[in-house]
C-alpha positions in Angstrom: 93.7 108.6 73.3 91.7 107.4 76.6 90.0 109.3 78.5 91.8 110.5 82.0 89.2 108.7 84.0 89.7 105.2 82.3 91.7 103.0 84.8 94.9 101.6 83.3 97.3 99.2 84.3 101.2 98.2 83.0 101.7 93.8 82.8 104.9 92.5 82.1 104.5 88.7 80.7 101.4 89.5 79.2 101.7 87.5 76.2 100.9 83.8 77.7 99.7 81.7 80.9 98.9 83.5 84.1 99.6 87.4 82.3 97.4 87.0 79.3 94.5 85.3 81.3 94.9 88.4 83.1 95.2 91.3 81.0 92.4 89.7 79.0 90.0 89.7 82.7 91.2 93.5 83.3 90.4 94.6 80.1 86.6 93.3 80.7 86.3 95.1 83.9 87.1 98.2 81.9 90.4 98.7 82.1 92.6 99.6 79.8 95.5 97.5 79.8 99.2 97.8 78.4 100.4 94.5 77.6 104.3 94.0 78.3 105.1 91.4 75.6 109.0 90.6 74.4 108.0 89.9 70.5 104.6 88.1 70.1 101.4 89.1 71.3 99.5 85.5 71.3 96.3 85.5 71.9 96.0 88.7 73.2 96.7 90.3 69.5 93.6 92.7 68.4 91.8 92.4 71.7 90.0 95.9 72.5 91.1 97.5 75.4 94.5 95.8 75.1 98.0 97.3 73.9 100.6 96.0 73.3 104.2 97.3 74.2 107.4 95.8 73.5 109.2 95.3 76.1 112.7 93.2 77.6 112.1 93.4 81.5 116.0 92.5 81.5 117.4 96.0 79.5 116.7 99.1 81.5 117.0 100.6 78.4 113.9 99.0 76.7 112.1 99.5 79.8 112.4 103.1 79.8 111.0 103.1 76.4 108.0 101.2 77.3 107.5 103.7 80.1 107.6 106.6 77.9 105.4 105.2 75.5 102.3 104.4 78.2 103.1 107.8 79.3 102.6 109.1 75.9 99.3 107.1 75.1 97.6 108.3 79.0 98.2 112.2 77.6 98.8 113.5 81.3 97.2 110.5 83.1 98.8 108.0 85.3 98.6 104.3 86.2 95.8 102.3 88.9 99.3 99.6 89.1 102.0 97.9 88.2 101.9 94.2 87.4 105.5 92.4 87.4 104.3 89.1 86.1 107.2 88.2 83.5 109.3 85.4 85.3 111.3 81.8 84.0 112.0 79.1 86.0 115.4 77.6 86.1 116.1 74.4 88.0 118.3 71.4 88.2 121.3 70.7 90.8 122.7 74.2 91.8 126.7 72.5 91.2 125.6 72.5 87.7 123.1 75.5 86.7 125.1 77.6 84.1 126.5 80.6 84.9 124.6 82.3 82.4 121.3 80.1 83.5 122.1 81.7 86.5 122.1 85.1 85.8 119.0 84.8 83.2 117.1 83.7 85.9 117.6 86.7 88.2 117.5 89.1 85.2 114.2 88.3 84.7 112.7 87.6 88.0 114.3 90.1 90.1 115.7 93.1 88.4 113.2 93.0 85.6 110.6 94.2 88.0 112.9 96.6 90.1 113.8 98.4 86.2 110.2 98.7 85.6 109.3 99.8 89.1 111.6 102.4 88.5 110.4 103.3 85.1 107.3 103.7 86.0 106.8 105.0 89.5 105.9 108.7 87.7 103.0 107.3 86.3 101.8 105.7 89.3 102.1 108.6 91.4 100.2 110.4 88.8 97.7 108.1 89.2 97.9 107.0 93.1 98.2 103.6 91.7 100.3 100.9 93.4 102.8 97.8 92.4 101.9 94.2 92.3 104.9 91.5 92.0 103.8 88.1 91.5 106.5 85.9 93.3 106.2 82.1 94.3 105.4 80.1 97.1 109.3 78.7 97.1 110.1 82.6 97.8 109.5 81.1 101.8 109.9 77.9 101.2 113.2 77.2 99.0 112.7 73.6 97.2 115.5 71.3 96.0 116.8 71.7 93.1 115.0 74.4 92.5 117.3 76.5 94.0 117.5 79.4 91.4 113.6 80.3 91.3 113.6 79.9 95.3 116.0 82.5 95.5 115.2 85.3 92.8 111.9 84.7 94.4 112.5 85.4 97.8 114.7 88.4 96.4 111.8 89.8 94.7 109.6 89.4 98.3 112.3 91.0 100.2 112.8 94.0 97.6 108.5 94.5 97.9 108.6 94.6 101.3 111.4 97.2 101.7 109.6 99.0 99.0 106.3 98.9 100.5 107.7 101.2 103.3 109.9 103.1 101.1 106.6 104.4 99.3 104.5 104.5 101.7 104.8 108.3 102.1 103.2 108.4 98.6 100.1 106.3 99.9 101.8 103.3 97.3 101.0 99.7 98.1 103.3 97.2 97.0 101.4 93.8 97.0 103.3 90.7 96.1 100.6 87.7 95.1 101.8 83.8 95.2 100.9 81.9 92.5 100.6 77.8 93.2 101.0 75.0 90.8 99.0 76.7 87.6 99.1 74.8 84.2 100.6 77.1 82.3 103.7 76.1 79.8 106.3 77.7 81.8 107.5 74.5 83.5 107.6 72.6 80.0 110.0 74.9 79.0 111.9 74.9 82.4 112.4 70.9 82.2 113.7 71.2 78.8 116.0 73.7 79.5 117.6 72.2 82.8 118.0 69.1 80.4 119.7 71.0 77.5 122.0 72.5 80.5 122.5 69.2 81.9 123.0 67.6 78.6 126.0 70.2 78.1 127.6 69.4 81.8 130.8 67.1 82.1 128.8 63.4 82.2 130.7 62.3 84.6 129.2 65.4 87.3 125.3 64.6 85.3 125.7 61.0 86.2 125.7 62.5 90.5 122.2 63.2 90.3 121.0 61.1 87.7 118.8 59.1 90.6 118.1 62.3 92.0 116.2 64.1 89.3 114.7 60.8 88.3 112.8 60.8 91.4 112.1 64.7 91.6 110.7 63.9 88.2 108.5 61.1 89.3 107.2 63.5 92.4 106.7 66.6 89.9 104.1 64.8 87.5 102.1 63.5 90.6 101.6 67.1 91.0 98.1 69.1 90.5 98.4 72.1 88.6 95.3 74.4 89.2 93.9 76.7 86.8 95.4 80.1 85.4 91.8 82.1 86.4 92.2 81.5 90.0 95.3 83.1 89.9 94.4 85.9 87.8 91.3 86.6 90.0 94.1 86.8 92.8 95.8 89.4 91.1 92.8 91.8 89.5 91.9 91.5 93.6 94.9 92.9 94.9 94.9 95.5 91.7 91.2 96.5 92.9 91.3 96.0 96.4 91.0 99.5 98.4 92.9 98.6 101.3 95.2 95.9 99.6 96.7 92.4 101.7 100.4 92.4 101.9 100.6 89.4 100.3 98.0 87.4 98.4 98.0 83.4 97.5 96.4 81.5 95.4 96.3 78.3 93.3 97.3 74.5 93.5 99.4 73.8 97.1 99.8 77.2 98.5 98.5 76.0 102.1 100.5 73.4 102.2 104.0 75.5 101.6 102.3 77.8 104.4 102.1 75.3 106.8 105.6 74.4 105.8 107.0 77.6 106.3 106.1 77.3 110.0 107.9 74.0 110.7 111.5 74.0 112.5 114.2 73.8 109.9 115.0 70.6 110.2 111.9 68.9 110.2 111.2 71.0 106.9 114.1 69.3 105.4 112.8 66.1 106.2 109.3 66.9 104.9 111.1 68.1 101.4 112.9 65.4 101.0 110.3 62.8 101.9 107.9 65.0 99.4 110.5 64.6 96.4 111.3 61.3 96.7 114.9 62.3 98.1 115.1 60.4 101.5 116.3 57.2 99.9 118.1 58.2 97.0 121.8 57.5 97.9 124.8 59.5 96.8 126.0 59.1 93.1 129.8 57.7 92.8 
């Protein structure tokens, strides 16, 4: 059993990428951390200071069970925070994202972290800890054909700051932390699955924005991914910060979105589409 005094944090996602590197740089600051991993614990398997709980941030259910397992392990004690790190990407043209695409992508990016928010708020009153969401930079600034992540994204910010003044009674921060381009495999496995999902579409609709993602394509692997300890430094900050930011970003082409979100609409459209390689790609027949 740990001691009351050890500090102690909940990750969701904790198995690879941006939530192992983390877990792995709060457990050598002395934490003790509970990792939120669906089946496989990678490399975080036998790490001291590290346990594992199974978790599926998408059934309230098994969320509820991880929360009363970390309750049982802290014997009375509560949590410093909260860190809702699990997320997917889906993309592709919104006229052919699969229903069920669809509704993955908000299961796991923005109820996931409203059930465990709600699972474990106890424990982080007990322990005057706080929540921390990790969203995305296309939370503010929605990205073609990207349009499912932009949006459970920028329902995730919207939920955090509505929370963060529904617990502020409770002395509660909710922090939400922006991540930029990180190399990390989670956008491997989001071009392969809008393919599979495109592959599976009428070919006659896939052959509409066949120049389309051929250029979005080209843009995307000019792009500079950054590396998974800047953004992990982000997040231990906002988890250790006294007097916490609202918002927190950090990594690969965060400014630039910023500056974007400032622009008039219209010229951000232009910007976008110029960016992607979109401005001369003409309409499929």
């Amino acid at each position: 059993m740990p001691e009351r005094s050890t500090k102690s944090v909940f990750i969701t996602g904790a198995a690879t990428g941006i939530g192992a590197v983390t877990a792995r740089m709060l457990a050598d600051r002395g934490y003790l951390v509970f990792a939120g991993i669906r089946e496989d614990p990678g490399s975080l398997s036998g790490m001291p200071r590290i346990r594992g709980v199974a978790i599926d941030v998408t059934d309230p259910a098994s969320v509820a069970t991880a929360a009363d397992e970390v309750e049982r392990e802290l014997a009375g004690g509560g949590l410093d925070a909260l860190i809702n790190n699990a997320g997917i990407i889906i993309q592709g043209p919104l006229e052919l994202v699969p229903a069920r695409e669809l509704q993955r992508q908000f299961a796991v990016n923005t109820f996931g972290p409203v059930y465990t928010t709600q699972a474990f708020l106890p424990l982080l009153r007990r322990g005057g800890g706080r929540v921390v969401n990790i969203s995305a930079p296309t939370a503010r600034v929605p990205v073609p054909f990207m349009a499912p992540i932009s949006a459970s994204k920028a329902a995730l910010a919207s939920l955090s700051d509505a929370l963060r003044v529904e617990l502020a009674a409770w002395k509660l921060p909710v922090v939400v932390v922006e991540p930029g381009g990180t190399a990390t495999d989670i956008f491997a496995k989001a071009d392969a699955a809008a393919r599979a999902a495109l592959a599976s579409t009428d070919p006659r609709r896939g052959a509409l924005y066949r120049d389309h993602m051929d250029a979005v394509a080209k843009a995307g692997a000019k792009q500079k991914l950054g590396p998974t300890e800047v953004v992990a430094e982000a997040i231990v900050e906002a988890v250790e910060a006294r007097r916490p930011k609202r918002r927190y970003a950090a990594g690969s082409g965060t400014r630039l979105f910023g500056a974007l979100s400032h622009l008039p609409v219209g010229l951000r459209d232009r910007v976008l589409s110029s960016a992607f390689g979109l401005g001369k790609v003409e309409a499929g027949a």
